[in-house]
N, C-alpha and C positions, 0 to 999 in steps of 0.2 A: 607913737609907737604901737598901739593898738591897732591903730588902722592898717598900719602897715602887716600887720603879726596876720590880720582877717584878710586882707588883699592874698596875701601868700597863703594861705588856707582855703579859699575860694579857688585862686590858683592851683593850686594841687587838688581839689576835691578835680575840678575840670578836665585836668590831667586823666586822674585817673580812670573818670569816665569814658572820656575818649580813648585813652590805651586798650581798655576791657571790651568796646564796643562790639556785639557780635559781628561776621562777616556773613557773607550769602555761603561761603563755604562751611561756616559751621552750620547755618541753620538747613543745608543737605545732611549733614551729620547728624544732625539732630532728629532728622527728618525719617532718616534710615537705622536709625538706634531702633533698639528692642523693644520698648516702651513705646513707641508712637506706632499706631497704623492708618491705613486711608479707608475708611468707610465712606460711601455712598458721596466721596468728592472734599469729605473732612478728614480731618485728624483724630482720633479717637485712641482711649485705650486697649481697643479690640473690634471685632467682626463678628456679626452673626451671622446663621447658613444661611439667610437667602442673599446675602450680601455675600458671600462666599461662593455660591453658585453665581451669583452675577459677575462678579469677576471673571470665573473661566468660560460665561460667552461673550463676556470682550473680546475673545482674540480673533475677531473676524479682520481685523485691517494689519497689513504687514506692520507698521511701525508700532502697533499698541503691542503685537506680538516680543518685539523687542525690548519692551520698556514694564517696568512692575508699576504697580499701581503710588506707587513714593514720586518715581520717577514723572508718571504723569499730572500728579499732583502738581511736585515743583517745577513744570512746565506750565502752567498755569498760573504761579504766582510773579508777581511783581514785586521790586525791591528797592526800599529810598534808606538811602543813605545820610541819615541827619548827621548835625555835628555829634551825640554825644549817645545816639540810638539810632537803630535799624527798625525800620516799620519792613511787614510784609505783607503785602496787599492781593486778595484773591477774590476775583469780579466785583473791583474797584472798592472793596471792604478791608482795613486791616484788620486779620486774622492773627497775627501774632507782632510782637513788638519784641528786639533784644535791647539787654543794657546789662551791663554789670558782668559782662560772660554769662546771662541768662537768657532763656526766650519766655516769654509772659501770653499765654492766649488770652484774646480778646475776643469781644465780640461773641462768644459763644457758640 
């Protein structure tokens, strides 16, 4: 009976990780939230002026003109799909990991 009662506990802890598991679409949400910006190719909680001024002379190629700096971010990352996590990988490094309806940065 024990084993049975921990089988079906395991079974639902499982569950639940996989229902909660982020998507690529939350983590554009995530990405484009208030709190996250793109510094110099990362993530960070803000920008400094020369990083500020670097930005507005990016806009020398039409497509960069169109796109914010979030956008060209998540055009750069990669995305694997585990059973029970999302890893996001940016120049073959995971940068961020979801689970639980959470994103976790890694890597630094």
């Amino acid at each position: 009976m024990k084993s049975l009662l921990i089988v079906l506990l395991v079974v639902g802890l499982f569950l639940a990780l996989f229902l909660t598991r982020p998507t690529k679409a939350d983590f554009e949400t995530y990405i484009h939230g208030k709190d996250i910006k793109i510094t110099d190719g990362k993530a960070s909680g803000g920008k400094t002026i020369s990083s500020t001024i670097g930005d507005k002379l990016k806009t020398f190629t039409a497509e960069q003109v169109q796109q914010s700096a979030a956008d060209l971010y998540l055009s750069q990352c990669e995305y694997e799909n585990r059973v029970v996590w999302t890893n996001v990988k940016k120049d073959g490094k995971v940068v961020y990991t979801g689970a639980v309806g959470h994103w976790f940065e890694r890597g630094g």
